[in-house]
C-alpha positions in Angstrom: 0.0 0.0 0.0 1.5 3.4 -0.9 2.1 5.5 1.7 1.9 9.6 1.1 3.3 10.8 4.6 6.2 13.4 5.7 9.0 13.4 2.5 7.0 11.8 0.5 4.2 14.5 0.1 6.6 17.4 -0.1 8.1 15.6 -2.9 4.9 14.9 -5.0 4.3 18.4 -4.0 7.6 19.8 -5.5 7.3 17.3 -8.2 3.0 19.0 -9.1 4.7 22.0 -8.7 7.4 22.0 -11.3 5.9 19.5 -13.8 4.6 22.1 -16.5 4.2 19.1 -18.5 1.4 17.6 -16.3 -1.5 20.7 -17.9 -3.0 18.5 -19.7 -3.5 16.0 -16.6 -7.7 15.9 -16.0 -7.9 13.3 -13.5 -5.7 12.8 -10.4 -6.6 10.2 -7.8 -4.9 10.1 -4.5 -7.6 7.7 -3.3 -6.7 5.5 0.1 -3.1 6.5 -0.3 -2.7 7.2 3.8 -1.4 11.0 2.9 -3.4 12.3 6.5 -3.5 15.6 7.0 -0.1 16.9 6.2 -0.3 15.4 2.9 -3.7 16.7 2.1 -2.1 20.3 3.0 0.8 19.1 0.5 -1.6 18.8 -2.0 -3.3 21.7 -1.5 -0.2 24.0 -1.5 0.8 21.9 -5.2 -2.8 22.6 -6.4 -2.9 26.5 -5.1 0.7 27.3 -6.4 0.9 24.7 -9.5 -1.1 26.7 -11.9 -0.6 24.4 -14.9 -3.1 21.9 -13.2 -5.8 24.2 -13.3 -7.8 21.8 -16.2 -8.1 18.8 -13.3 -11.6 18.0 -14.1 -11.7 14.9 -11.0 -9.9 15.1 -7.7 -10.4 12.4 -6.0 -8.5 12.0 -2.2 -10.8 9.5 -0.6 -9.9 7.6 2.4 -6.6 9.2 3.6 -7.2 10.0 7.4 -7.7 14.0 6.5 -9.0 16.0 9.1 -10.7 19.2 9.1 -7.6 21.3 8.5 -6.5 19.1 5.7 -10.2 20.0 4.3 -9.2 23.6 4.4 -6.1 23.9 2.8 -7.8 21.7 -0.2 -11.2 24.2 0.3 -8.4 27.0 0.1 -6.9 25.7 -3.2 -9.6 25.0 -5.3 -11.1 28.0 -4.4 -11.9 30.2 -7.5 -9.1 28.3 -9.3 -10.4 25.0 -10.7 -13.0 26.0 -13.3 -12.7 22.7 -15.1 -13.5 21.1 -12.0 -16.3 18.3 -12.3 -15.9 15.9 -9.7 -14.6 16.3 -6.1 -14.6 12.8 -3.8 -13.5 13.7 -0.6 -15.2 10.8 1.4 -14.2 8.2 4.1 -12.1 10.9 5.8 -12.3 12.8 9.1 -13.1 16.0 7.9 -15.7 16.6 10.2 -18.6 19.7 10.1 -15.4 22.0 10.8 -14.1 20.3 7.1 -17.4 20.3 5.7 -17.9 23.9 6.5 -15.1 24.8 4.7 -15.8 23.0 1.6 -19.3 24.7 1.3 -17.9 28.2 2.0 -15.4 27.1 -0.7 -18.8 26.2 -3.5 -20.4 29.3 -1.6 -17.5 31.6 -2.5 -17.0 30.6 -5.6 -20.4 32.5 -6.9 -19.5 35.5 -5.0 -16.6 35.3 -7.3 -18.7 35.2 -10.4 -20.8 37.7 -8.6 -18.3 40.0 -8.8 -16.9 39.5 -12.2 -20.3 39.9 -13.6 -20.4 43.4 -11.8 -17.0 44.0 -13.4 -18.3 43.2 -17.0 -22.1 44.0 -16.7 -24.6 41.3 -17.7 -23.3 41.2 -21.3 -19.5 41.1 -20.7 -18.0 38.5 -22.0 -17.2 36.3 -18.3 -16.2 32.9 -18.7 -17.1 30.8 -15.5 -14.7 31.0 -12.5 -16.2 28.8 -10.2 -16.4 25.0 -9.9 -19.7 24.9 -8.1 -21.3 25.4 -11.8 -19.0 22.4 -13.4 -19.1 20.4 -10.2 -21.7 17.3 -11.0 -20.3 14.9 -8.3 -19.5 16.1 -4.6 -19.1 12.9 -2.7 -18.4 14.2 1.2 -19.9 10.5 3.0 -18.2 9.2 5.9 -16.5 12.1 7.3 -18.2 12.3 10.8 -20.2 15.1 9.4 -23.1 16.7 11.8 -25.9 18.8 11.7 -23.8 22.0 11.6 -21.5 20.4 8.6 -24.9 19.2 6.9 -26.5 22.6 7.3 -23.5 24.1 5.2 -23.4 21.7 2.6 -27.0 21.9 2.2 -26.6 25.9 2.0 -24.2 25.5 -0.7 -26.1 23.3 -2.9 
């Protein structure tokens, strides 16, 4: 079983980083690898700063121990940046309604971002779309220890 914990994540993170040859790359599944919460935050940095991954269209980092913070750096990332995005699984982790909160603020924010570019263009500028949430077709959050509150959020964002 591959392990993505301590070195190993700061190098895939260098590696995401620096690979200018990965921007065609739509699909990039870190499923069960054991990366935790410091990889998850790996990730995220490689996804915020590597901006030749931005046509990702599937993420997919189920089942790796991530806790809440690990759900905001990712929530941080993809924030505004991933317009391609079309499917997000982020289940079987312990992300928690702390996590989950931060994932919907992420969906949430992302129309305040098209909000405001359609304010900066008027309602016939050209805009294309800046936020996932309008791509996104497949949010799969089950089995995080989600609760009401986390629920609440999610359910806000939809």
């Amino acid at each position: 079983r591959l392990r993505f914990q301590g070195t190993a994540a700061q190098t895939l993170t260098g590696a995401l980083c620096s690979a200018t040859h990965l921007s065609s790359l739509r699909r990039l599944d870190l499923s069960d690898v054991d990366m935790a919460t410091a990889g998850a935050c790996a990730l995220a940095h490689a996804l915020r700063d590597g901006t030749h991954l931005s046509s990702i269209a599937h993420i997919n980092v189920a089942g790796n121990r991530c806790s809440a913070a690990g759900a905001t750096a990712l929530a941080h990332a993809l924030r505004g940046r991933y317009t391609s995005l079309t499917s997000l699984n982020i289940a079987c982790n312990r992300m928690g309604d702390e996590g989950m909160k931060d994932i919907a603020e992420m969906l949430q924010g992302q129309d305040q971002a098209q909000d405001q570019q359609l304010d900066q263009h008027g309602p016939g500028g050209q805009v294309q779309a800046v936020h996932p949430a309008a791509a996104l077709m497949a949010l799969n959050v089950s089995r995080n220890n989600v609760g009401e509150s986390g629920a609440r959020a999610l359910a806000a964002a939809a």
